[in-house]
C-alpha positions as CSV (number, residue, x, y, z in Angstrom):
1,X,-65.0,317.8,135.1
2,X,-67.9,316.6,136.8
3,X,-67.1,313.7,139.4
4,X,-68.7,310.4,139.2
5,X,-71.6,310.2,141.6
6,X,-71.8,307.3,144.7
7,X,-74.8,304.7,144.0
8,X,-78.1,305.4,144.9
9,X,-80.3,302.4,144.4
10,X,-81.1,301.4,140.5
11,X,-80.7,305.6,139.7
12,X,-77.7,307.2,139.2
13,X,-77.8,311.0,137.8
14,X,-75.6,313.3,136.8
15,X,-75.2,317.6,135.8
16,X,-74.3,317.2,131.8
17,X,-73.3,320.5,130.7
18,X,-75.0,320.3,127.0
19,X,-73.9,323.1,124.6
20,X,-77.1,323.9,122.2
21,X,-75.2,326.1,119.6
22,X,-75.9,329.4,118.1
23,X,-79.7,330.7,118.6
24,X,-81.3,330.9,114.8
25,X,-82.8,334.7,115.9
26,X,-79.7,336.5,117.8
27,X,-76.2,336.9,116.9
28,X,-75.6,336.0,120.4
29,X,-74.3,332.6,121.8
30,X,-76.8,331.0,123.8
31,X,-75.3,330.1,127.2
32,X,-74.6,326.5,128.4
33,X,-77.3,325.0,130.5
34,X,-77.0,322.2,133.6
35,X,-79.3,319.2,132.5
36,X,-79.8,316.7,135.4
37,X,-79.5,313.3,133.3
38,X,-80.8,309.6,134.8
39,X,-80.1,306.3,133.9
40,X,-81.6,303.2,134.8
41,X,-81.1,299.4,134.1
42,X,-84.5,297.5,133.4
43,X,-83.9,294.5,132.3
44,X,-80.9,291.8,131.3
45,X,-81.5,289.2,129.1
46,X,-78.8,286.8,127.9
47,X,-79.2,286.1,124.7
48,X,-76.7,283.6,123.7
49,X,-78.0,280.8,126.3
50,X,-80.0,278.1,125.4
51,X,-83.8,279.3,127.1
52,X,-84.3,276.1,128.7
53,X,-84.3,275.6,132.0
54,X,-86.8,275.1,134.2
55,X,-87.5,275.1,137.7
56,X,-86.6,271.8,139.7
57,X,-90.0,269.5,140.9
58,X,-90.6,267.8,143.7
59,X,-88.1,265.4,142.9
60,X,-85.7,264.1,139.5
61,X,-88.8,262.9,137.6
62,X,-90.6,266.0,137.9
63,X,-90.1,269.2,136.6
64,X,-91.6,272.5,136.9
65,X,-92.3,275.4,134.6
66,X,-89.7,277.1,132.5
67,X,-87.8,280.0,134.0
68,X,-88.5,283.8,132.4
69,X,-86.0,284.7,128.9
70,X,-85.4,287.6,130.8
71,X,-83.2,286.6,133.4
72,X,-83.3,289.4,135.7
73,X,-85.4,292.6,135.6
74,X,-85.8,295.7,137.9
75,X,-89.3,294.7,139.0
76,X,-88.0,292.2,141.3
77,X,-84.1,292.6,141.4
78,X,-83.7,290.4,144.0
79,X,-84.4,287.5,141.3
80,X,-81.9,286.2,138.7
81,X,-83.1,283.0,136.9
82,X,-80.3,280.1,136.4
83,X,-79.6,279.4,132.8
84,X,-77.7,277.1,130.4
85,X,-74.9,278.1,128.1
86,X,-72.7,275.8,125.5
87,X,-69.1,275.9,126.9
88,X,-66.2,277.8,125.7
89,X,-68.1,279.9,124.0
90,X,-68.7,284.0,123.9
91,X,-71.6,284.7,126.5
92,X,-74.3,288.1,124.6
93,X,-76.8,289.5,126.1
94,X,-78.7,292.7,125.6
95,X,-79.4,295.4,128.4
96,X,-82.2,297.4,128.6
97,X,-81.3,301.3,129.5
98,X,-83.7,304.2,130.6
99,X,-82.3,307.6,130.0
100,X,-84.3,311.0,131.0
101,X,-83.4,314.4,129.2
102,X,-81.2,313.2,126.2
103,X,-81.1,313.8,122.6
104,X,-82.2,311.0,120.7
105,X,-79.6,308.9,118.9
106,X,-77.3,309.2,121.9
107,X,-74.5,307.2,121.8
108,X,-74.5,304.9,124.7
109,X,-71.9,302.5,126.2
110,X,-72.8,299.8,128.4
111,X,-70.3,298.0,130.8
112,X,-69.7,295.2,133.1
113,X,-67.6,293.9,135.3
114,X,-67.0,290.4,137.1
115,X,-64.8,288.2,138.8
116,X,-65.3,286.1,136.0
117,X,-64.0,287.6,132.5
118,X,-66.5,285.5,130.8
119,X,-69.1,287.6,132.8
120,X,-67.1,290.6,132.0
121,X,-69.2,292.8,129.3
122,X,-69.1,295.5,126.7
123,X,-71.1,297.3,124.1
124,X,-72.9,300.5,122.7
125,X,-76.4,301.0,121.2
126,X,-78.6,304.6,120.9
127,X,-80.9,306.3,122.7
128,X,-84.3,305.2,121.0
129,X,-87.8,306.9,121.3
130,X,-90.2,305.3,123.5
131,X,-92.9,307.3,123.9
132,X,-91.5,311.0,125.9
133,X,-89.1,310.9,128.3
134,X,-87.3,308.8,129.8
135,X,-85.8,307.8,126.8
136,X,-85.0,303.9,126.2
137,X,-81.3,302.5,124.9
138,X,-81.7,298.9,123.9
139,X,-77.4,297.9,124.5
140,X,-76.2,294.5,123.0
141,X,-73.4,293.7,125.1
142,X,-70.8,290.4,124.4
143,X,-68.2,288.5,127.5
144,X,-64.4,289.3,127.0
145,X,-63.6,286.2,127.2
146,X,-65.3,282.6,126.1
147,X,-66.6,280.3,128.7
148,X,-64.3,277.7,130.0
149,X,-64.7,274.3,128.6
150,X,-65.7,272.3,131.3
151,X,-68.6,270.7,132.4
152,X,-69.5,273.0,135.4
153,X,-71.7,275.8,137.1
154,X,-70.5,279.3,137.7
155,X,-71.5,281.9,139.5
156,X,-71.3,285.5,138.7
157,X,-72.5,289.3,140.3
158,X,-72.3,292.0,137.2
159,X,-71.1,295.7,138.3
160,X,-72.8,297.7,135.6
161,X,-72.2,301.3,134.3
162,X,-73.2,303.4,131.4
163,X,-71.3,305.8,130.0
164,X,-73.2,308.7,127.6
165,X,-71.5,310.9,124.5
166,X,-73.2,313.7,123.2
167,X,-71.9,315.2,120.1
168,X,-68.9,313.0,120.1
169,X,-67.4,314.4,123.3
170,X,-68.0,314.6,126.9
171,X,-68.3,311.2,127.8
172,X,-70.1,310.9,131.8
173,X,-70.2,307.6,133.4
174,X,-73.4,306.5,135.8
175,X,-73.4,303.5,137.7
176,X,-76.0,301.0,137.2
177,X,-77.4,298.0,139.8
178,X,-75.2,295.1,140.7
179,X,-77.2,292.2,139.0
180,X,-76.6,288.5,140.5
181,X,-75.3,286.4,141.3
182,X,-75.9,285.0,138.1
183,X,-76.1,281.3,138.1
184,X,-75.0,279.3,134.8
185,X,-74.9,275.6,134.2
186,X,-72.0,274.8,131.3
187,X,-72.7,272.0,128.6
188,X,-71.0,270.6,125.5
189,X,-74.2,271.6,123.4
190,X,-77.7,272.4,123.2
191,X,-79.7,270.3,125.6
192,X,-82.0,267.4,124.0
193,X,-85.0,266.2,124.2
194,X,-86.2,269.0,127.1
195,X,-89.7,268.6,125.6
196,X,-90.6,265.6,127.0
197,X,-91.0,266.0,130.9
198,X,-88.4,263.2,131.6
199,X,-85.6,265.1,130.0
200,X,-86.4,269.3,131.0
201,X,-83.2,270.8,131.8
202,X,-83.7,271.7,135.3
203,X,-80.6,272.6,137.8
204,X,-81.3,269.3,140.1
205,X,-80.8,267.4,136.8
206,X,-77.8,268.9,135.5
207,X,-75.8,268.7,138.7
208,X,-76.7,265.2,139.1
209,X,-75.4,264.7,135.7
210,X,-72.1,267.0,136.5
211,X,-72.1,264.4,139.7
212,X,-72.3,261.2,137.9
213,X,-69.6,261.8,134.9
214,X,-67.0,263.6,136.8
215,X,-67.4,260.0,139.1
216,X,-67.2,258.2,135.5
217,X,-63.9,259.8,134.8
218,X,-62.1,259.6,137.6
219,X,-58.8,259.2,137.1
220,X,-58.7,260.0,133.4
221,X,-55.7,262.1,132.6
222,X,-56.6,263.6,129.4
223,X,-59.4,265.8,128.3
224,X,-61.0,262.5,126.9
225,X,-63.1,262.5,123.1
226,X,-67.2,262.5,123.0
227,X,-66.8,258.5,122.4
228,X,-64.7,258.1,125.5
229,X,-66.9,259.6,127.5
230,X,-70.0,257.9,126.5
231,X,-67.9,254.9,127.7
232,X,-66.7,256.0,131.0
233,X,-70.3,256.5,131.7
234,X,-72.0,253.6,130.7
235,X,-68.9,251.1,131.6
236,X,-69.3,253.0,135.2
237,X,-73.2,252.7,135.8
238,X,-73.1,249.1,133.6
239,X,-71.0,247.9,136.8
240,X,-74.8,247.4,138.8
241,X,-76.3,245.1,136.4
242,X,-80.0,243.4,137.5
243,X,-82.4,242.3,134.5
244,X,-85.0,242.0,137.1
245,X,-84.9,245.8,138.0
246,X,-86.6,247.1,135.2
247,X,-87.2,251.1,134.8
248,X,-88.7,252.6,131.9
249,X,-87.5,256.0,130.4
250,X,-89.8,257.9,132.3
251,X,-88.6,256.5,135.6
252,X,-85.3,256.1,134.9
253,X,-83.5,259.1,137.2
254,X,-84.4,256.4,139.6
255,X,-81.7,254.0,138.6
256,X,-79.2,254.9,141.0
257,X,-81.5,253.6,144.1
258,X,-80.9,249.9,142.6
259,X,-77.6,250.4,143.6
260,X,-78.1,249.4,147.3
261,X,-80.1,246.3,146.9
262,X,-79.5,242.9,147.4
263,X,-78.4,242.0,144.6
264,X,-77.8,245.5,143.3
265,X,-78.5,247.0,139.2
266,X,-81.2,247.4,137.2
267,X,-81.5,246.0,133.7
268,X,-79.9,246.6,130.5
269,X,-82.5,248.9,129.1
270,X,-82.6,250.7,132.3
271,X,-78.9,251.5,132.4
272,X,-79.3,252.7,128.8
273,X,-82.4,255.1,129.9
274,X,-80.3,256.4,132.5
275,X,-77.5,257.1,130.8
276,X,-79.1,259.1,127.9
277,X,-81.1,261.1,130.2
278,X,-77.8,262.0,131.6
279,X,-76.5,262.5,127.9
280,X,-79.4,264.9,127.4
281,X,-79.0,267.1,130.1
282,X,-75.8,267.7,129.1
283,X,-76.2,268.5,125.3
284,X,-73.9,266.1,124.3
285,X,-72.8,266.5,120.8
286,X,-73.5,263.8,117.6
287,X,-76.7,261.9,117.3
288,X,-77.3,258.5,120.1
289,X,-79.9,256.5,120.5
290,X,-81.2,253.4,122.5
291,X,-81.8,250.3,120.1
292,X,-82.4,246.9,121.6
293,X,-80.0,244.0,119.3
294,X,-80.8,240.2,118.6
295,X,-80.4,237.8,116.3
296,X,-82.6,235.1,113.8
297,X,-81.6,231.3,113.8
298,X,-81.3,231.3,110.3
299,X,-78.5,234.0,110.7
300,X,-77.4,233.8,114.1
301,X,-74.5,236.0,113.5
302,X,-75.9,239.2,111.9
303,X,-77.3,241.8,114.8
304,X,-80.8,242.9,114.4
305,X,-82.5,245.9,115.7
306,X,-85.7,245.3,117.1
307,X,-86.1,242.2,119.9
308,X,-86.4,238.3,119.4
309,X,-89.9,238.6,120.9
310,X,-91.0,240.6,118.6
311,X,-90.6,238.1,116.0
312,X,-92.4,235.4,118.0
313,X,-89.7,233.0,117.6
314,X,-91.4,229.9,119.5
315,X,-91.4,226.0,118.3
316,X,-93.5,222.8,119.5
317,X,-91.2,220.0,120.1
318,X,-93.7,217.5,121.5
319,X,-95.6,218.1,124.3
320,X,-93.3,221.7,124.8
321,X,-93.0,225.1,123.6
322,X,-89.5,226.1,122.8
323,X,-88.8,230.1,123.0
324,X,-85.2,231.4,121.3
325,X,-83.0,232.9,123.5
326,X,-79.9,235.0,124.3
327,X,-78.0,233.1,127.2
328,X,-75.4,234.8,129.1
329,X,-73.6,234.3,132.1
330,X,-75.8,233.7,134.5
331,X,-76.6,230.3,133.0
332,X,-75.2,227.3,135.1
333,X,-73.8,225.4,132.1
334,X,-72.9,229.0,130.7
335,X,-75.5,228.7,127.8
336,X,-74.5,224.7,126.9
337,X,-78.1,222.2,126.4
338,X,-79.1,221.5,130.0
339,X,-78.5,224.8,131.6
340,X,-80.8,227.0,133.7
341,X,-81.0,230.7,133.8
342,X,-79.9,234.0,131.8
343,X,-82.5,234.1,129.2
344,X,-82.3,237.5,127.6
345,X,-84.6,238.2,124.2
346,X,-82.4,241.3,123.2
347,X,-79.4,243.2,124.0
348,X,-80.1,247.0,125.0
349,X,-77.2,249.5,123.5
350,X,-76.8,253.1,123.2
351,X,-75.8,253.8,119.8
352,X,-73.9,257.0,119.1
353,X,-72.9,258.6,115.8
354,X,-70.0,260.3,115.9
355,X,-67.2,261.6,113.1
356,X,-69.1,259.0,110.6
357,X,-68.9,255.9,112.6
358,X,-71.4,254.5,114.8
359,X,-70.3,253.1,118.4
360,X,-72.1,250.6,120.3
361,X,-72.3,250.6,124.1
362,X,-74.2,247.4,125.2
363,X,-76.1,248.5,128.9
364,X,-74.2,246.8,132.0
365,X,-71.0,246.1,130.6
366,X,-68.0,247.7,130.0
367,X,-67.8,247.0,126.5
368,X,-67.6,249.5,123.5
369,X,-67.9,248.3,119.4
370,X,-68.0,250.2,116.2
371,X,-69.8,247.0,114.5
372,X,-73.4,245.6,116.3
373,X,-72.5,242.0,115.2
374,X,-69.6,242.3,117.8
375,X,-72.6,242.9,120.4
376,X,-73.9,239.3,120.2
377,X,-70.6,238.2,121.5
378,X,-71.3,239.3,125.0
379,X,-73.7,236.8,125.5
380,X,-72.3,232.5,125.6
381,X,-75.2,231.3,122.7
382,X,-78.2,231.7,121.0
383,X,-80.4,228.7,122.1
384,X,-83.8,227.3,122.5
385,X,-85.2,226.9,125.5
386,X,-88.2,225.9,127.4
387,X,-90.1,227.0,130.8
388,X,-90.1,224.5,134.0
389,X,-93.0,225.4,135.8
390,X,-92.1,223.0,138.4
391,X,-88.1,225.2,138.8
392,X,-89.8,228.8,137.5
393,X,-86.9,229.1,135.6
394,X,-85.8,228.1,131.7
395,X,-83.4,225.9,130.7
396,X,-81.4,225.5,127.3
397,X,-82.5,222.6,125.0
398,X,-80.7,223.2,121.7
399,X,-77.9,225.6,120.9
400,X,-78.2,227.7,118.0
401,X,-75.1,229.2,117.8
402,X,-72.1,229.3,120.4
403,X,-70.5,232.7,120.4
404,X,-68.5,232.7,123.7
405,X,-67.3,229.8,124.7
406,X,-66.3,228.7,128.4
407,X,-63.1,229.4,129.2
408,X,-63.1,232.8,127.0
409,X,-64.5,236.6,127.4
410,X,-66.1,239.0,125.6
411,X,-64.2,240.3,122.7
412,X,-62.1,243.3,123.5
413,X,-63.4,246.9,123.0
414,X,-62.9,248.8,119.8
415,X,-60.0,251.2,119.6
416,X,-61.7,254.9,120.3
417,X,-60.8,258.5,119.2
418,X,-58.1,259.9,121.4
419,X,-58.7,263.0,124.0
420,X,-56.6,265.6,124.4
421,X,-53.5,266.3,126.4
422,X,-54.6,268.6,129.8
């Protein structure tokens, strides 16, 4: 037996005693001959992540280019890039393998070895022709284990050997480079909308995001279901509500700075722009999307999507201009004729799709609905109202329909899919 050699650097050889069979021209056995055999690890890719993440910008709204397939390589082994990878699923990856004086078709096996099992690797592949010697062994290689599934980052340094058969026998072992630590952010899908700059999975992002929910769920006992934790975070950033803080999607990592103002939030649109970028980093599953609610006079009950002001919904009474409104709390007379304040033309929501029902998640509140005419109940009426110029302010002139009246809330949320037990 021929002992396993220490480490030198990326190149690890070996004396392969190779038997070469009878010689064609002479009775006579042809001796066995020392071959001094090399192997060396190139490049790792993982294949089974989602190739998406880019490097961080100068600050949440930025982000800069995308980070190589090949997440680490011999050229600079000092560099791994961070990846992405759906939880609790297998983590593959192919290896790239050079081998100097062996017969092509060589069986080879590729290992490696972690702290993590889920970083913990196995596989063969063959000695391939590449152009002379060294010879090249493209290895596809899958985890032991499956990813955890949580919402996390792990970290993981890979001890990798080859071992090399030839003729079905004599297996040798070589040790390969340590690659790592690699660095891999855990999500319950495939990361959306990373085209558009706002939304680029980049690590600053995602950790945020991992920051943000596990604040949201504080203190939930169970593994909670997509639709509950769509809630827990929009009830917990709807809690800093401002409709005069207004950030458009492309702004909208910015949210969070409203939250030490006098008075603190940002607007219901803004809460839902913040929240979905959130959503998208982390790949969550099913189909959501922001939709702005109101409703017509001549069907006051019946949410719309769109916005009241888009329909122009103005009358001349006299020497005034009416406008129709959403009132809500922040009225004085809590939307009744004569009050001032809490005009609102629409209602922003996240809408999510999920098992074949649709829930509603109107932007700061806590409220949840699996039907949009519930949404309309958050505010106190629908009424026309005109502008004071001498008070700055609007105040209600006719109500169009009451939907909450004083004295009574909101109606209560719908009943949601249950978790499961940790």
């Amino acid at each position: 037996m021929i002992p396993r050699l220490m480490k030198r650097g990326c190149v690890a050889a070996f004396a392969l005693l190779v038997w070469l069979g009878q010689d064609a021209r002479s009775a006579n056995p042809v001796r066995p001959v020392y071959r001094d055999v090399t192997a060396r690890m190139t490049a790792l890719e993982f294949t089974s992540d989602h190739n998406l993440m880019c490097r961080d910008g100068s600050d949440l709204l930025h982000c800069g280019s995308r980070y190589p397939d090949v997440e680490w390589s011999s050229a600079d082994p000092r560099f791994t890039a961070p990846m992405s990878h759906t939880q609790g699923q297998h983590v593959e990856a192919r290896v790239l393998v050079k081998l100097s004086r062996l017969p092509l078709g060589t069986t080879v096996r590729v290992r490696g070895i972690s702290e993590q099992e889920a970083f913990t690797f196995e596989g063969e592949g063959r000695v391939e022709e590449s152009g002379g010697d060294p010879c090249m062994a493209v290895v596809y290689v899958r985890s032991k284990s499956r990813l955890p599934a949580q919402l996390r980052r792990m970290q993981a340094t890979i001890d990798w050997t080859v071992s090399v058969m030839i003729r079905g026998e004599n297996i040798r072992e070589l040790d390969l480079p340590d690659t790592g630590p690699h660095v891999c952010y855990l999500t319950r899908g495939i990361p959306k909308r990373t085209n558009e700059v706002v939304s680029a999975l980049t690590p600053r992002r995602i950790q945020t995001s991992y920051e943000r929910l596990a604040i949201a769920l504080e203190g939930v006992e169970e593994i909670p279901s997509s639709v509950a934790i769509v809630h827990a975070l929009t009830r917990h950033v709807g809690q800093w509500y401002n409709p005069k803080k207004h950030f458009e999607r492309e702004d909208a990592w910015f949210v969070p700075s409203t939250w030490r103002l006098k008075p603190p939030g940002a607007s219901c649109i803004s809460i839902c722009n913040y929240c979905s970028l959130i959503l998208d980093q982390l790949g969550m599953e099913g189909n959501y999307r922001l939709i702005a609610l109101y409703a017509k006079p001549n069907n006051p009950d019946k949410a719309l999507e769109g916005g009241v002001e888009a329909e122009n919904y103005t009358r001349d009474v006299g020497k005034q201009q009416w406008e129709l409104f959403l009132v809500d709390d922040r009225n004085s007379r809590l939307g009744k004729v004569g009050g001032w304040g809490g005009m609102n033309y629409y209602e922003a929501c996240i809408a999510y799709d999920f098992q074949g029902k649709t829930y509603y998640f109107p932007g700061g509140t806590d409220r949840v609905y699996d039907n949009k005419d519930q949404v309309l109940r958050i505010f106190r009426t629908l009424a026309w109202a005109r502008w004071d110029s001498w008070r700055k302010d609007w105040q209600v002139m006719q109500i169009v329909r009451t939907y909450t009246p004083p004295g009574s809330g909101a109606p209560a949320n719908c009943e949601l899919p249950e978790g499961e037990k940790r």
